[in-house]
N, CA, C, O and CB atoms as a CASP TS submission, in Angstrom:
PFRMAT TS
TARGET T0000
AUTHOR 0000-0000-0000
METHOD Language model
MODEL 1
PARENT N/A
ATOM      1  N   UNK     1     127.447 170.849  74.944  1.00  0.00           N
ATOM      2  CA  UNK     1     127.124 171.538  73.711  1.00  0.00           C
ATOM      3  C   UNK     1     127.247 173.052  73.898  1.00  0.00           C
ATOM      4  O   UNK     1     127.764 173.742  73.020  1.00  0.00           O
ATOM      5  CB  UNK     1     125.711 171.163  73.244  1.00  0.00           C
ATOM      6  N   UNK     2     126.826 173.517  74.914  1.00  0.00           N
ATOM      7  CA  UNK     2     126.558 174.965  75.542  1.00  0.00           C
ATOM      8  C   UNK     2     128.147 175.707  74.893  1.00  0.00           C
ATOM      9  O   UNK     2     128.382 176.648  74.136  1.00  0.00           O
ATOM     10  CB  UNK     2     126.364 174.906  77.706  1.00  0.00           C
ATOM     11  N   UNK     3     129.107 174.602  75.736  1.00  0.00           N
ATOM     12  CA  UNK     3     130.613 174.921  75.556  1.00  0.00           C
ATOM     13  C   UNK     3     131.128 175.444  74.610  1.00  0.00           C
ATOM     14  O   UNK     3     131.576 176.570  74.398  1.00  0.00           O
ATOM     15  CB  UNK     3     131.310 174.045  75.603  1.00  0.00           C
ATOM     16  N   UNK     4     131.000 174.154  73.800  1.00  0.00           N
ATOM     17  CA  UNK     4     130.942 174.116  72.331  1.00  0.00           C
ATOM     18  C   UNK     4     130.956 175.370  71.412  1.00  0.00           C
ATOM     19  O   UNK     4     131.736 175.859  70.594  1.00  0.00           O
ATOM     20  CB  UNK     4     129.807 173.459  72.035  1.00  0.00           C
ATOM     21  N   UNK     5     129.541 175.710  72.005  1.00  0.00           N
ATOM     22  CA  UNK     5     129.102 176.894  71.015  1.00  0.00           C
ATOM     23  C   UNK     5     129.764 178.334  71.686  1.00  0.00           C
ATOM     24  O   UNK     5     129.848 179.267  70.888  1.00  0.00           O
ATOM     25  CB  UNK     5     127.200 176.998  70.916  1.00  0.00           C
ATOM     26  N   UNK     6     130.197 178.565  72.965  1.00  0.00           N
ATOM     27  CA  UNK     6     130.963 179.306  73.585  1.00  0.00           C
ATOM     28  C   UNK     6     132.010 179.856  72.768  1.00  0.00           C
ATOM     29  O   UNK     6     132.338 180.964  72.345  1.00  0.00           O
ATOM     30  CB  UNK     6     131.383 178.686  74.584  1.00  0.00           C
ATOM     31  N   UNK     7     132.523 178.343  72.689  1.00  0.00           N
ATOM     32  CA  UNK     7     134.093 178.252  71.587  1.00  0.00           C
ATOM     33  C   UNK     7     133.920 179.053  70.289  1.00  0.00           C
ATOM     34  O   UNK     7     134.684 179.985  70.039  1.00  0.00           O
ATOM     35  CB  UNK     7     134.496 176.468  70.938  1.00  0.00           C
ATOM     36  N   UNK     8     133.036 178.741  69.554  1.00  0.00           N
ATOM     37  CA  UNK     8     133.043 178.884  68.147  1.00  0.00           C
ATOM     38  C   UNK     8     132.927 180.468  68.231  1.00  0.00           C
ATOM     39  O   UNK     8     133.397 181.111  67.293  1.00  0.00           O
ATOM     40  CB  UNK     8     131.804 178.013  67.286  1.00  0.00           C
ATOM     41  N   UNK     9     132.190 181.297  69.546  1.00  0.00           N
ATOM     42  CA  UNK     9     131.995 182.575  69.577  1.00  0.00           C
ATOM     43  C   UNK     9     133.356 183.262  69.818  1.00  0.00           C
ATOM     44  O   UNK     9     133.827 184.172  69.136  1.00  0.00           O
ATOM     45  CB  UNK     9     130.982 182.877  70.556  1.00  0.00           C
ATOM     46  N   UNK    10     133.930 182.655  70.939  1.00  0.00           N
ATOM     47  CA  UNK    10     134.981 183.577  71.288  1.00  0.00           C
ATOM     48  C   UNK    10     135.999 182.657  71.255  1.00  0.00           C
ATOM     49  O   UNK    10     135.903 181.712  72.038  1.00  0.00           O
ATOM     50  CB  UNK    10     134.858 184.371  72.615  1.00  0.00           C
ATOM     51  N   UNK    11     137.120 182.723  70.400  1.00  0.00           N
ATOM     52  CA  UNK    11     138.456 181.499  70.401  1.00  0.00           C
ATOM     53  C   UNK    11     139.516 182.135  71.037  1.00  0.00           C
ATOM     54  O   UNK    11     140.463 181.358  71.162  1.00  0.00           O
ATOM     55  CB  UNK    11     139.096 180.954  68.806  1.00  0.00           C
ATOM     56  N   UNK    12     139.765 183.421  71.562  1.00  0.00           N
ATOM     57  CA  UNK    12     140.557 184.062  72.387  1.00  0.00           C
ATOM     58  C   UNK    12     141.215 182.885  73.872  1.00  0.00           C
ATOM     59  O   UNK    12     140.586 182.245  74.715  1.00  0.00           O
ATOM     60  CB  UNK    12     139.531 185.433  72.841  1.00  0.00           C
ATOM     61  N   UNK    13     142.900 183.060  73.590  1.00  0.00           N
ATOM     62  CA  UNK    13     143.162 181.605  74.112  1.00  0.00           C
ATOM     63  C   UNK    13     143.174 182.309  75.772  1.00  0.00           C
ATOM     64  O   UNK    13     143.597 181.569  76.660  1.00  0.00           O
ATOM     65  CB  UNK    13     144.926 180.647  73.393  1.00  0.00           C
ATOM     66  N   UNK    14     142.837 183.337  76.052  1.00  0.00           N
ATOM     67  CA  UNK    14     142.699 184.002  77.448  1.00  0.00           C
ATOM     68  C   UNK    14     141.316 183.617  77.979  1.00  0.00           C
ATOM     69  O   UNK    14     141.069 183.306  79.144  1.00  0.00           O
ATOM     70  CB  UNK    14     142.848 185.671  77.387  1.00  0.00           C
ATOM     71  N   UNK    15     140.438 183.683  76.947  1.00  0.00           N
ATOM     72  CA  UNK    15     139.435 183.085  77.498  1.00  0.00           C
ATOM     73  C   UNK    15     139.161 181.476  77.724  1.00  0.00           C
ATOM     74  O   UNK    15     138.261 181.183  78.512  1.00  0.00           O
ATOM     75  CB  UNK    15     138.575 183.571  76.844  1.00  0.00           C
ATOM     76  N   UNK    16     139.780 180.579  77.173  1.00  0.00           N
ATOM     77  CA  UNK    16     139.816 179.229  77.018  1.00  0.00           C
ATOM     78  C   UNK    16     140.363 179.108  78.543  1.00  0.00           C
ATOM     79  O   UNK    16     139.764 178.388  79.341  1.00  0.00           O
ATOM     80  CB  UNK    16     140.752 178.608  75.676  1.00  0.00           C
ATOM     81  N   UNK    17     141.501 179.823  78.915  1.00  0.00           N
ATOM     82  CA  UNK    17     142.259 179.600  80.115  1.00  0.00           C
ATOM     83  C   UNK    17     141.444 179.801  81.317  1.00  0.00           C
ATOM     84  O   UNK    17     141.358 179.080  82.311  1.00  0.00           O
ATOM     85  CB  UNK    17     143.428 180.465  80.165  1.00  0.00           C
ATOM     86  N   UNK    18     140.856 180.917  81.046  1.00  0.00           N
ATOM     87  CA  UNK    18     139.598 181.013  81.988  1.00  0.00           C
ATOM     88  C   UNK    18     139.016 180.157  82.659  1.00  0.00           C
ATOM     89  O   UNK    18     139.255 179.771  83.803  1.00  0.00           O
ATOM     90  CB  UNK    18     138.693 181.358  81.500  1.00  0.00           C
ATOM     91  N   UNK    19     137.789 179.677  81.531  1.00  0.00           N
ATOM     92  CA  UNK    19     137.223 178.688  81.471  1.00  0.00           C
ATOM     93  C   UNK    19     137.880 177.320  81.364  1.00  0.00           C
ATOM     94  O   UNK    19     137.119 176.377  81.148  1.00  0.00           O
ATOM     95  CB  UNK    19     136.532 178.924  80.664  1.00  0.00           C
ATOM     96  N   UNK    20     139.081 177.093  81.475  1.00  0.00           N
ATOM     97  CA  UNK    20     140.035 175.929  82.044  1.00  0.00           C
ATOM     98  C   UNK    20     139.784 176.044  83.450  1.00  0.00           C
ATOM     99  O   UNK    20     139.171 175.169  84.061  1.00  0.00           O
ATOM    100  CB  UNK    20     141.705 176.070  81.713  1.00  0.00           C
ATOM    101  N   UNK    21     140.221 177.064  83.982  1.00  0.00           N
ATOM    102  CA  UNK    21     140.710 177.136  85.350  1.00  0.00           C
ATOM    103  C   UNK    21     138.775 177.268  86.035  1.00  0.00           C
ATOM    104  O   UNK    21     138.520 176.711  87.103  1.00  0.00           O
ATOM    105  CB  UNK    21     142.112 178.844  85.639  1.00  0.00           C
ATOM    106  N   UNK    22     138.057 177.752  85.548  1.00  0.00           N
ATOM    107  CA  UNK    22     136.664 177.575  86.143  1.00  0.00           C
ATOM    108  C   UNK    22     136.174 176.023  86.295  1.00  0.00           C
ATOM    109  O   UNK    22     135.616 175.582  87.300  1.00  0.00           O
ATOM    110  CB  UNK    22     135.616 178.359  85.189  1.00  0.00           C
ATOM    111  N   UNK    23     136.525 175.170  84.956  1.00  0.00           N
ATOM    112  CA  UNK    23     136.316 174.128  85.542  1.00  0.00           C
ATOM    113  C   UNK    23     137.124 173.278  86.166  1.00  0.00           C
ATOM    114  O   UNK    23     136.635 172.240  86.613  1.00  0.00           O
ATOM    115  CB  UNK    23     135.849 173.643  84.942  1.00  0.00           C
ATOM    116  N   UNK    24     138.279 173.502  86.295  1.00  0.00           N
ATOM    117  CA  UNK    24     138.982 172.428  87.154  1.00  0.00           C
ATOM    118  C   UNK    24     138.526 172.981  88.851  1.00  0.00           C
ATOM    119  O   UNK    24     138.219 172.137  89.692  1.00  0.00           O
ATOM    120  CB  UNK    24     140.967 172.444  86.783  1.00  0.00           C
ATOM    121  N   UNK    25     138.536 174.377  89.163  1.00  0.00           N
ATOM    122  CA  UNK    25     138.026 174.546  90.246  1.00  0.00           C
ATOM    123  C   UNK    25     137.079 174.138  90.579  1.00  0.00           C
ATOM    124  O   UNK    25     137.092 173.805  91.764  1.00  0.00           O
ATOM    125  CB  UNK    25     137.958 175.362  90.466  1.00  0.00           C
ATOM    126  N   UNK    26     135.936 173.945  89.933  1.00  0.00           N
ATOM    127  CA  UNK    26     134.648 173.215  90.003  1.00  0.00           C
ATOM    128  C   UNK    26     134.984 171.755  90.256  1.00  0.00           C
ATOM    129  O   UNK    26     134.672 171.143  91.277  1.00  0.00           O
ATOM    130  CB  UNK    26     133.783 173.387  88.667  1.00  0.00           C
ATOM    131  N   UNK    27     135.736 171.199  89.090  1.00  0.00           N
ATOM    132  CA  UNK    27     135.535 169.320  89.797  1.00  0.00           C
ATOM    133  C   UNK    27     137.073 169.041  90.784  1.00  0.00           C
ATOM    134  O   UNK    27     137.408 167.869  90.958  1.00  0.00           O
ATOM    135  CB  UNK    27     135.556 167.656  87.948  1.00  0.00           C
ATOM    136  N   UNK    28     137.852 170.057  91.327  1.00  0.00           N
ATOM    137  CA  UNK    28     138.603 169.814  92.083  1.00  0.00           C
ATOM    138  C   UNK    28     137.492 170.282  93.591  1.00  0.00           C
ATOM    139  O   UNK    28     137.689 169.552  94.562  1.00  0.00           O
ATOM    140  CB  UNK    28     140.051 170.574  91.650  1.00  0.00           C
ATOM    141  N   UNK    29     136.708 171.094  93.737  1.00  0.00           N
ATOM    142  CA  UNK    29     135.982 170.800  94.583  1.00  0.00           C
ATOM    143  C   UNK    29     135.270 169.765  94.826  1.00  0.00           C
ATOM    144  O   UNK    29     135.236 169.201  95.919  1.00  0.00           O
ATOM    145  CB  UNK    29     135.487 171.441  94.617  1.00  0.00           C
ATOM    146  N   UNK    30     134.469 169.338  93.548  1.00  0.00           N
ATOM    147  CA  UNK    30     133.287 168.029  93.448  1.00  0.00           C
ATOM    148  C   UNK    30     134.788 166.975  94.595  1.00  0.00           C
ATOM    149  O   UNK    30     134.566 166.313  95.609  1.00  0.00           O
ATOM    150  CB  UNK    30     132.742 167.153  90.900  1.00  0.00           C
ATOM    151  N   UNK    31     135.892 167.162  94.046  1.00  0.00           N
ATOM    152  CA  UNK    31     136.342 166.025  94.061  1.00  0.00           C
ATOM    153  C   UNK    31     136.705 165.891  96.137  1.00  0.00           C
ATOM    154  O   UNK    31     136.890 164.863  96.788  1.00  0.00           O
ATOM    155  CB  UNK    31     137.775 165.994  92.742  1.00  0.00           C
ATOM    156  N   UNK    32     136.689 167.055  96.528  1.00  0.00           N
ATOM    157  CA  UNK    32     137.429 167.472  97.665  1.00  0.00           C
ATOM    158  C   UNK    32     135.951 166.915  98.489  1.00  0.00           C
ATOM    159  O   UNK    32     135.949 166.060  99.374  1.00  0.00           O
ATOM    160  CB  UNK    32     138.080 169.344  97.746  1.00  0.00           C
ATOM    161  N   UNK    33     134.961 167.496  98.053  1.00  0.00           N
ATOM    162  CA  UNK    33     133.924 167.132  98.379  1.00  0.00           C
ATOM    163  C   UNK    33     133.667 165.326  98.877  1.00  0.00           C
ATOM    164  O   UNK    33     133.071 164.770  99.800  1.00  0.00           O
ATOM    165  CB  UNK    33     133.237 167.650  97.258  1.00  0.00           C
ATOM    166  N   UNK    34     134.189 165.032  98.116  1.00  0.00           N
ATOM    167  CA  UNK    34     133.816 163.220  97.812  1.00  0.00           C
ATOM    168  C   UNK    34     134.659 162.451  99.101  1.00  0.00           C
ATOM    169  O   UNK    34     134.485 161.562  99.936  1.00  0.00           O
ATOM    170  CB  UNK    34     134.647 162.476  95.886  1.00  0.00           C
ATOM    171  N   UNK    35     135.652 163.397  98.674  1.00  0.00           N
ATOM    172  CA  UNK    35     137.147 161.987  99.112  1.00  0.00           C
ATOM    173  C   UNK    35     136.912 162.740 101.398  1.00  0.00           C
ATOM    174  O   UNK    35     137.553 162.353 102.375  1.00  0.00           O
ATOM    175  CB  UNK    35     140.194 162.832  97.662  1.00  0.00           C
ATOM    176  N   UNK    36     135.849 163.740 101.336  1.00  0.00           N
ATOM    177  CA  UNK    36     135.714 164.189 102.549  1.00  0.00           C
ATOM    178  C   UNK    36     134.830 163.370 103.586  1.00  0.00           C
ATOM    179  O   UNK    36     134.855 162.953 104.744  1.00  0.00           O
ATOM    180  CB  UNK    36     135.265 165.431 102.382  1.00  0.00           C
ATOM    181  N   UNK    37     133.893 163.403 102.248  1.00  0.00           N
ATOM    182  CA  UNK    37     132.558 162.478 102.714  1.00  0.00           C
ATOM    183  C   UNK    37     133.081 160.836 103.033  1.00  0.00           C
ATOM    184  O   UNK    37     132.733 160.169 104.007  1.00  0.00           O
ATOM    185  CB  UNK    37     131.242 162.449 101.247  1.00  0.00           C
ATOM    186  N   UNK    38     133.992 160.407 101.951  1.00  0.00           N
ATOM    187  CA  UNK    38     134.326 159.359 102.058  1.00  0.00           C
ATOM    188  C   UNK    38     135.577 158.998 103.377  1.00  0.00           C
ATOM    189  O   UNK    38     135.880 157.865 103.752  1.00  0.00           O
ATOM    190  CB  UNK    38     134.623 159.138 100.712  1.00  0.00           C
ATOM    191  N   UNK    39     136.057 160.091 103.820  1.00  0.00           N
ATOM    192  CA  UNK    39     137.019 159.820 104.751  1.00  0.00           C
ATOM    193  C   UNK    39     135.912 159.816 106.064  1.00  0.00           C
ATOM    194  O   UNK    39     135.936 158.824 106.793  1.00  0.00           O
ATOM    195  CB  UNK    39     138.369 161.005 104.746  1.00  0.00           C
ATOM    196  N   UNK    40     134.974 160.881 106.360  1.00  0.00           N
ATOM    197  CA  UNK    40     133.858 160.749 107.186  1.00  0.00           C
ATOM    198  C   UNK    40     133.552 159.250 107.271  1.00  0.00           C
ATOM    199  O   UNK    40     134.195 158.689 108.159  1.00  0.00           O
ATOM    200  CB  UNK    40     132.675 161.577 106.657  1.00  0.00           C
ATOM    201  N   UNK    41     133.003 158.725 106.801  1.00  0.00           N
ATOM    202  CA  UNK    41     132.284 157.096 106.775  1.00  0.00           C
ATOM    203  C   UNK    41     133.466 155.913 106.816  1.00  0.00           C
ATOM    204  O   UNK    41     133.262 154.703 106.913  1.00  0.00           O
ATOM    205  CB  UNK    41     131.294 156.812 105.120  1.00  0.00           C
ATOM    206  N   UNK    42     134.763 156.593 106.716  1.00  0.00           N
ATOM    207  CA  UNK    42     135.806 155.443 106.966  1.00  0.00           C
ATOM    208  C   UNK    42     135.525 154.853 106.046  1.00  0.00           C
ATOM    209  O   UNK    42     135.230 153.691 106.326  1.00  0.00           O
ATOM    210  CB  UNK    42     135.848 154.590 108.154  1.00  0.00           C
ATOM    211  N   UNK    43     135.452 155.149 104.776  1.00  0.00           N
ATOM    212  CA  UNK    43     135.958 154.473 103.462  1.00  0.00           C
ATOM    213  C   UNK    43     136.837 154.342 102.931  1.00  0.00           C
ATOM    214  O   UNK    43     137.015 153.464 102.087  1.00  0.00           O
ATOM    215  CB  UNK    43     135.661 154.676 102.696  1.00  0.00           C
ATOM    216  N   UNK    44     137.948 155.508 103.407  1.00  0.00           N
ATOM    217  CA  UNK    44     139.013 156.278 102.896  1.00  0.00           C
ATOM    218  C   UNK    44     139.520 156.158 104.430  1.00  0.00           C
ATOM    219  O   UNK    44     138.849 156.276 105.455  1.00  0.00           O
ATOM    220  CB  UNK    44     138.690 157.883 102.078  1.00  0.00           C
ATOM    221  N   UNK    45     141.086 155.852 104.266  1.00  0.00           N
ATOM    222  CA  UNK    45     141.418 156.362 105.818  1.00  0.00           C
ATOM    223  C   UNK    45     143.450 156.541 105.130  1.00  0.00           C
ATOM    224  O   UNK    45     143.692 156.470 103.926  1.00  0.00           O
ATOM    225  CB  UNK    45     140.875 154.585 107.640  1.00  0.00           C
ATOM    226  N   UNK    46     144.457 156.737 106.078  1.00  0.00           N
ATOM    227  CA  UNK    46     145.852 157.513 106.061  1.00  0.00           C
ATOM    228  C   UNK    46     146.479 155.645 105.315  1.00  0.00           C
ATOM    229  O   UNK    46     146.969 155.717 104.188  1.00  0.00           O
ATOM    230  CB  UNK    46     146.661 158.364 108.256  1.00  0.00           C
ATOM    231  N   UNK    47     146.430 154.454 105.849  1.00  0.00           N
ATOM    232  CA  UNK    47     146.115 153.690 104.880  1.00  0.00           C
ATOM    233  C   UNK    47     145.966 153.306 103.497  1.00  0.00           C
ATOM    234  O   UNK    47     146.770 152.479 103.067  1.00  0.00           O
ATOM    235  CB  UNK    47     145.617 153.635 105.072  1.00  0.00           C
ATOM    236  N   UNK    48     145.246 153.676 102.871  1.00  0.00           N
ATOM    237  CA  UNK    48     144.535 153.921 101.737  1.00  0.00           C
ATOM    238  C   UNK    48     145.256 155.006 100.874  1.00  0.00           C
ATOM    239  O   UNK    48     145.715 154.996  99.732  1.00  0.00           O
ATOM    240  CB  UNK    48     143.147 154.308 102.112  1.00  0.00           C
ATOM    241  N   UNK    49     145.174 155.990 101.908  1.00  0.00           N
ATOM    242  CA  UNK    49     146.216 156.904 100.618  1.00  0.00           C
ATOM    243  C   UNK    49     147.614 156.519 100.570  1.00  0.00           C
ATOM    244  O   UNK    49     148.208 156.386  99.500  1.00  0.00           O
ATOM    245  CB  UNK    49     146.368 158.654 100.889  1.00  0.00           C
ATOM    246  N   UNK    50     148.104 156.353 101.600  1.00  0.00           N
ATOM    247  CA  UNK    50     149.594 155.636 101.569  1.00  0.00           C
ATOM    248  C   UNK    50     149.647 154.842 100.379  1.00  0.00           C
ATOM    249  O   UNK    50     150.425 155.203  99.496  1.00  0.00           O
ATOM    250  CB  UNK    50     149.929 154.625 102.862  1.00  0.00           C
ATOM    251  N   UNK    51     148.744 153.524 100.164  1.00  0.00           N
ATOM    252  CA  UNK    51     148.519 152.899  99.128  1.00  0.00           C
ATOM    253  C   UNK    51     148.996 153.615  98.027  1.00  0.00           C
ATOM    254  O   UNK    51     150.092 153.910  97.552  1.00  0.00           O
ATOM    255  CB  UNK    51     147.302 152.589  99.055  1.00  0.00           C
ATOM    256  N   UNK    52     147.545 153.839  97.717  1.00  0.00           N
ATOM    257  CA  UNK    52     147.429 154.882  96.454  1.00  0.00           C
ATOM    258  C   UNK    52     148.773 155.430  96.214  1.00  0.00           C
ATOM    259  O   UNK    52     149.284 155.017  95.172  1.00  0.00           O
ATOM    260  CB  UNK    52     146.379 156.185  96.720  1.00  0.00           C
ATOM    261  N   UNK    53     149.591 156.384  97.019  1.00  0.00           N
ATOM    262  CA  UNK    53     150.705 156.868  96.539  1.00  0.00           C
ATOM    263  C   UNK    53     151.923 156.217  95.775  1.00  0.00           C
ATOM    264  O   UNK    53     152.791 156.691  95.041  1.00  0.00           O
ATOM    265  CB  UNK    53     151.077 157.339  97.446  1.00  0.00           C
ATOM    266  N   UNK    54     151.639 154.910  96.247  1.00  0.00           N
ATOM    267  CA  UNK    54     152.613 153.606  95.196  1.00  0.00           C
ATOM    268  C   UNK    54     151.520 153.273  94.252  1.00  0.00           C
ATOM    269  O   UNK    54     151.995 152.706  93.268  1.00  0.00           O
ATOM    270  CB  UNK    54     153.243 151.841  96.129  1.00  0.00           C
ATOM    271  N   UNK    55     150.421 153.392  94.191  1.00  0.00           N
ATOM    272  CA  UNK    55     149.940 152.448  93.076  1.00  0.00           C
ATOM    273  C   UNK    55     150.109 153.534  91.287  1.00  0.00           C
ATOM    274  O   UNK    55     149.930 154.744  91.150  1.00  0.00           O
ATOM    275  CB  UNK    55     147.885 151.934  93.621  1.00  0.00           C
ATOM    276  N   UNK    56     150.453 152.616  90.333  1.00  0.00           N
ATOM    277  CA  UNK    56     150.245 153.342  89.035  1.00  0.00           C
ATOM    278  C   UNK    56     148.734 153.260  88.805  1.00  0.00           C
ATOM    279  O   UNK    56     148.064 152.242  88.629  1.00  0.00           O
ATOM    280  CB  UNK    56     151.104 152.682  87.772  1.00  0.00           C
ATOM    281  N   UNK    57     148.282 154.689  88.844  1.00  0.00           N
ATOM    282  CA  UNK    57     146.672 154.333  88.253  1.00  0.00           C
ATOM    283  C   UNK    57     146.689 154.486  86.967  1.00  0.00           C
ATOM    284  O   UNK    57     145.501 154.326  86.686  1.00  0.00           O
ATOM    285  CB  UNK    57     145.429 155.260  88.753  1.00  0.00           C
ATOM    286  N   UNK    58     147.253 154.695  85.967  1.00  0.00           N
ATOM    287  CA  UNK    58     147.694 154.886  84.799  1.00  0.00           C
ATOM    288  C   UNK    58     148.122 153.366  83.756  1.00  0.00           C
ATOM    289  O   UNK    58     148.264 153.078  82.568  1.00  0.00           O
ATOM    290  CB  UNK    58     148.864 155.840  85.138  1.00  0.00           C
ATOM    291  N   UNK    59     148.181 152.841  84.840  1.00  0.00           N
ATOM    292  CA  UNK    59     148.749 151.169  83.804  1.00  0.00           C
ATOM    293  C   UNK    59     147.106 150.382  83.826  1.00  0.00           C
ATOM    294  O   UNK    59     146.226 150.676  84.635  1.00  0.00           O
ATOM    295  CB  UNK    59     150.456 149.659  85.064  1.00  0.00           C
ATOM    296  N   UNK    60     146.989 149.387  82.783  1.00  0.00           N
ATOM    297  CA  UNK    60     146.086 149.092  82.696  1.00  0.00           C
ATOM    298  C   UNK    60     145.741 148.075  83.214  1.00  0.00           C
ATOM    299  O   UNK    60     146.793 147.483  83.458  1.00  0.00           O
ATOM    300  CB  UNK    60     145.900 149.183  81.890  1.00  0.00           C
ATOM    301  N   UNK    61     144.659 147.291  83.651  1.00  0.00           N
ATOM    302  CA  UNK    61     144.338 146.194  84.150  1.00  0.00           C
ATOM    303  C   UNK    61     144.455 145.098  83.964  1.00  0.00           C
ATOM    304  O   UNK    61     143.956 144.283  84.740  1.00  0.00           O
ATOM    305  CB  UNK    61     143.654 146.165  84.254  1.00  0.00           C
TER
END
């Protein structure tokens, strides 16, 4: 909602870009974060991403 109301103040598309790029830096960390922890505990291993690199995650189930 916070966002939201951000928007309605300032619609300047320099600032939108901004605040694009603030949050993808934010959940591209969350995300760097995860897949780190998860390679730590051998959840994730060279395997796995190999996988992943053929799989469509985009098609549906």
């Amino acid at each position: 909602m916070h966002l939201l109301k951000l928007f309605s103040f300032d619609k300047s598309e320099s600032r939108a870009l901004e605040i694009k790029d603030v949050l993808m830096r934010y959940f591209q960390g969350r995300l760097d974060a995860e897949s780190d922890r998860l390679w730590d505990e051998g959840v994730l291993d060279e395997a796995q991403l190999e996988a992943l690199r053929h799989k469509d995650l985009h098609a549906k189930a």
